[in-house]
N, C-alpha and C positions, 0 to 999 in steps of 0.2 A: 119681290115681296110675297108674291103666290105664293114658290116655293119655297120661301120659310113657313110660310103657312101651313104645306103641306107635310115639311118636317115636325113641325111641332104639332101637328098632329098625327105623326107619327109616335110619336113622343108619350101622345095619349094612349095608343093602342097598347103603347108597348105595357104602359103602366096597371091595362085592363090586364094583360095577362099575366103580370106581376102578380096582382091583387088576388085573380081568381082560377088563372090557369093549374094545370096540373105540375108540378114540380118538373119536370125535364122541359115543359114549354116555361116555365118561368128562367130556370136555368139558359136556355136559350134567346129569350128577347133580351134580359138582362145582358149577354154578350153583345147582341146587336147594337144595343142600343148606346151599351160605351164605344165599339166597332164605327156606329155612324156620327155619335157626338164628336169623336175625338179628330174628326178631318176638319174642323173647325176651327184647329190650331192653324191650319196653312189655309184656311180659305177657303174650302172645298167642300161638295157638294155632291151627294148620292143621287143617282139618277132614280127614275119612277120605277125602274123596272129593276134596278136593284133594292128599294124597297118592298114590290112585291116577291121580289126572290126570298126575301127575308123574312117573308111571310110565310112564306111554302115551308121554308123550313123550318121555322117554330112549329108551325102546326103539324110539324111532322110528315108533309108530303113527301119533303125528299132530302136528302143527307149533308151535311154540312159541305163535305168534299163533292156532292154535286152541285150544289150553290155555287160554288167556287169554279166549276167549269163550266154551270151554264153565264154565269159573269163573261167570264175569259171569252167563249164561244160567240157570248153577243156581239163581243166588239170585232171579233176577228173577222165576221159575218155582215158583221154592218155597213151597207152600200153608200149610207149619206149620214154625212161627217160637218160638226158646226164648230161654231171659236170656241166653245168651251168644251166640247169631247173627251179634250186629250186628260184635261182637270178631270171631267167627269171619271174617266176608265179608272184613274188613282183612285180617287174615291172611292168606286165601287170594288175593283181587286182589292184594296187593302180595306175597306172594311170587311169583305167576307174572310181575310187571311187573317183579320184580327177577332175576328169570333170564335173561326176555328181554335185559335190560340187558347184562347181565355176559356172558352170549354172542354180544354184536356186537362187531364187532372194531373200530370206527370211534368214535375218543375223540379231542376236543381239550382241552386243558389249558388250561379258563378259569373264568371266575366265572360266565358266561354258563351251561356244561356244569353246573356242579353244581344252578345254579338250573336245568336240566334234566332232569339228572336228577331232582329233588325233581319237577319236573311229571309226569314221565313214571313215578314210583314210584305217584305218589299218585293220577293222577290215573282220576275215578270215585271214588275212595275220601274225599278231601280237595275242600271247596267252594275252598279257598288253596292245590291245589294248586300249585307253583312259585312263588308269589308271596311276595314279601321280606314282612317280619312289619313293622308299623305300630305299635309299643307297645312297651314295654320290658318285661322279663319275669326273673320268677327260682321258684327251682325249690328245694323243702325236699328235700334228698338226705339218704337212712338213712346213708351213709359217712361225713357232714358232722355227722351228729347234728343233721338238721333245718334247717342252717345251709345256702345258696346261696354258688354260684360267680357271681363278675360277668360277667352276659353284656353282650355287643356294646350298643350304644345302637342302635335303632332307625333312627336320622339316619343313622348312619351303616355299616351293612350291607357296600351294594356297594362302597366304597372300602375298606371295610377285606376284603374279599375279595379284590379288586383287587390290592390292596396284598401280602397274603399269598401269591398266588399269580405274581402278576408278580415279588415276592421269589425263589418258588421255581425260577420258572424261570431266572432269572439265575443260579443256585447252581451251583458245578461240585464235580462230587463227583470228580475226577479225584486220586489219592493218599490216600485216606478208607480206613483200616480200615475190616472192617465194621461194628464196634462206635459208628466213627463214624458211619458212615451210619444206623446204624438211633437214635443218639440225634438224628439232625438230622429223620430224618424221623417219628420220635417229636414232635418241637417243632413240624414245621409242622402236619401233620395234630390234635395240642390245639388251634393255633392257630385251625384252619379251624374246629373243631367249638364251641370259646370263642365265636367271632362268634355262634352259634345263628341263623344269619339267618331262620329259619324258625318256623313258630307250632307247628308238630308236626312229627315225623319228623325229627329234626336227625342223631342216630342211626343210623341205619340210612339217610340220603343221606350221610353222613361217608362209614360201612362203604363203600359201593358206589361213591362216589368215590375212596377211597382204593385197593379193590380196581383199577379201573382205572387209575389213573393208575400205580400199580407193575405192570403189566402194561405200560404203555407207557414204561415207562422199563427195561424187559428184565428183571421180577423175577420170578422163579415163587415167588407165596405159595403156603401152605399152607391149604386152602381150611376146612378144619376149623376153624383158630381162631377165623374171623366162623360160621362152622357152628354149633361147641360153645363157647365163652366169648365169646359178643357184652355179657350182660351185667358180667361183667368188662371186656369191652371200656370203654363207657361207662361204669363206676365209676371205672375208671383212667386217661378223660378228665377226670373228677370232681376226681380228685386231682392231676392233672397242673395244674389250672388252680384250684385251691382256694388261698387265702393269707390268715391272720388275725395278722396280727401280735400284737394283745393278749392270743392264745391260744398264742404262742408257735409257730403254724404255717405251714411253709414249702410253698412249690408241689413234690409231689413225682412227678416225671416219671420213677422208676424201676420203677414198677407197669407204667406203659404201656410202655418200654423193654422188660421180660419179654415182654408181650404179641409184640412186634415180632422180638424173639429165635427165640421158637418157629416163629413167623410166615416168614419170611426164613431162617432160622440152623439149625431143624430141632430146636431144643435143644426140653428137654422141661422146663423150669421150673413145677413147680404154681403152677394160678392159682386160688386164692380166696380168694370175696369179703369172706371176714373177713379178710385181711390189709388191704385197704385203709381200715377205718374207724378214722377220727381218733382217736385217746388208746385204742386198743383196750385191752382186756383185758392180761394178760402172755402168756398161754396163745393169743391171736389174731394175736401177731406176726408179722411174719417170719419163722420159725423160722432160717435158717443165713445169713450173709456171706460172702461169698466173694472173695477178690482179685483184681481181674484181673493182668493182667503190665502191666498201666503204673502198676499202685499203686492205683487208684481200686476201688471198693468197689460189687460187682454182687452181688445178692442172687439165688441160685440157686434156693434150694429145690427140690433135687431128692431128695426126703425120699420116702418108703412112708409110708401115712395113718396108720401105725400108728408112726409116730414120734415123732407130735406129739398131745398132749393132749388131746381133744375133750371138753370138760364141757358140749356142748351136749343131752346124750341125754335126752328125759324116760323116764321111767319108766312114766308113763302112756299107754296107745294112746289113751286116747279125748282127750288129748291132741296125740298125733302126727297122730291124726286129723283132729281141728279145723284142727292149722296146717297140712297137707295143704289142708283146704277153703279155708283165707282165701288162704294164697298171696299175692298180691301186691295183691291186691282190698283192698275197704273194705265188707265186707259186714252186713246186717241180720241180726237173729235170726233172720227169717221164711230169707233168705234161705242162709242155714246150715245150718237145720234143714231144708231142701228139699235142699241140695247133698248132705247127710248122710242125707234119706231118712228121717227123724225129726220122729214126731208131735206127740209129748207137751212140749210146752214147758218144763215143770217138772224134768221128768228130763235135758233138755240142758241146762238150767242149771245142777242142782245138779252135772254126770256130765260135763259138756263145757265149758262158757265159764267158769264162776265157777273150776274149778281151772285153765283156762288163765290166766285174769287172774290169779290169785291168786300164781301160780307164775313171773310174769313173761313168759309168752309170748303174749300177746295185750292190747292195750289197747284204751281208748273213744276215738274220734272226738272228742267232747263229754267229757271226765273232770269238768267241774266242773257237767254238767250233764244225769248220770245219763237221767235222762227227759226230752233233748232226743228231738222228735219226726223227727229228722232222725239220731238216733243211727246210729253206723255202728261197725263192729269191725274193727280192720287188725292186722298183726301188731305187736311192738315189735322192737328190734335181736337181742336175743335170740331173737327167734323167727326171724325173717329167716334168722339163721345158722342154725338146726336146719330152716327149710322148706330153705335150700343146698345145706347136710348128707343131707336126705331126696333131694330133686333133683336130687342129685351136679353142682349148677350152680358 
């Protein structure tokens, strides 16, 4: 909980020099600041000293490209090594690889450029950096209730990049409401991120192709949204490209449309991640509909938190606790009771894990097979929403 604290006040800084900085420092946090938001999508978490790095070089102490080796340098140098390092080092290389990115002005619009970018995100961090994925792949999503979105076949990757992209650029948006425009570029960008040509990182090379390529087509985003809701982001890829016909569910592209609203338009639509899971709740809806002036039906939500019904709150801290600790992990007892700083195994059981399961905020890895030696504890959808709720994510 510190260090989201610490992030998000990072958050602040970044937005002081937004406000008042000099143009090449504003140009500068603005990278960082989508660069550190955006590892949020897989979990992950900028070290302290990759945020001071990132201070250095906003304010112009020293060079993007030396940001980038004094990162690299830290780790290679670094004598004492903890359970989260390894997360850590991603986070910090690819946030400074993705600042570098977003502050060159030099972008073409190809299949080529994203399978570029994926290289030049990843690479040190990724043995596949840039390289199209070899196997077909699916992914159990908490919004899906465990269920997967169809990704791309393997075979066929670069043509259907190709394809999606040579699409896009044949498009003329000449006569487009904006409304239009942001549902068109709502549909190619699921499209791009659907393919998943990649074995990791698909996410966060979408983000940073998208952020350029509306830079070179004359857009000024809003840099905050891949900053602060990148894991929205990706969930409302999720459901843009999600379709079960025998569950009665349709592919719904107006989660990501909000996104792109705020994004472009300036509008302030609340984004959370409990509105996007499937058959939710009645209390995790949508909360409001709203018309637009052609007839057609945009969901606003421009609501105060205190509008909408939250039944996510436990009661218990040494419950808030725990789902504080698990967070987005799959962690062991031993490793719980370490994050927690807690000896006594018997007292986190009875006082921490057995009323979080109990209470539905925490499940087993293995449920049918209690004293699997490989056991592991993640959250359930319920807890997901109250870790959100706690991480104002």
């Amino acid at each position: 909980m510190a260090e989201d604290k610490k992030i998000k006040q990072l958050y602040i800084d970044f937005d002081e020099y937004i406000r008042q900085g000099e143009p090449e420092k504003k140009d500068r946090a603005e990278a960082w600041r989508v660069a550190i938001g955006l590892q949020a999508v897989d979990g992950l978490k900028t070290s302290e000293y990759l945020q001071e790095t990132a201070r250095r070089n906003i304010e112009g102490e020293i060079t993007i490209d030396e940001a980038r080796e004094l990162v690299k340098q830290y780790y290679v140098s670094k004598t004492q090594h903890d359970d989260d390092e390894e997360d850590r080092q991603e986070a910090d290389r690819v946030s400074a690889n993705i600042a570098k990115i977003i502050n060159e002005r030099a972008f073409t619009f190809s299949a080529n450029t994203l399978i570029s970018i994926h290289r030049n995100i990843f690479s040190g961090v990724f043995k596949h950096a840039g390289q199209l994925r070899e196997y077909d792949i699916t992914k159990n999503e908490w919004v899906l209730r465990g269920d997967t979105v169809l990704y791309g076949r393997w075979q066929d990757l670069r043509m259907a990049l190709e394809y999606d992209i040579e699409k896009e650029n044949q498009f003329d948006y000449k006569g487009l409401s904006m409304e239009e425009v942001i549902t068109h570029l709502s549909r190619f960008v699921s499209g791009i991120w659907q393919t998943h040509p990649f074995c990791e990182g698909n996410t966060r090379t979408t983000a940073v192709f998208t952020i350029k390529y509306l830079q070179s087509i004359g857009f000024k985003a809003d840099s905050r949204m891949f900053g602060e809701h990148s894991w929205y982001f990706r969930n409302a890829l999720v459901r843009a490209n999600y379709k079960n016909v025998a569950k009665g569910i349709s592919q719904d592209g107006h989660f990501l449309e909000l996104f792109f609203r705020n994004l472009l338009m300036g509008e302030n639509n609340e984004l959370k991640n409990r509105y996007l899971l499937v058959n939710p709740p009645e209390e995790w809806k949508t909360p409001t509909t709203t018309p637009t002036s052609t007839g057609q039906a945009l969901h606003k939500c421009r609501i105060s938190a205190g509008q909408v019904q939250d039944k996510l709150h436990a009661d218990d801290p040494n419950i808030i606790k725990l789902v504080q600790i698990v967070g987005k992990r799959e962690l062991s007892v031993k490793e719980m009771m370490n994050g927690m700083e807690l000896k006594g195994r018997d007292n986190f059981l009875n006082l921490y894990l057995n009323p979080a399961i109990t209470e539905g905020y925490v499940r087993l890895l293995y449920p049918q097979s209690p004293r699997h030696p490989r056991q592991r504890y993640l959250l359930t959808v319920k807890g997901q929403m109250l870790y959100q709720e706690l991480t104002k994510e």
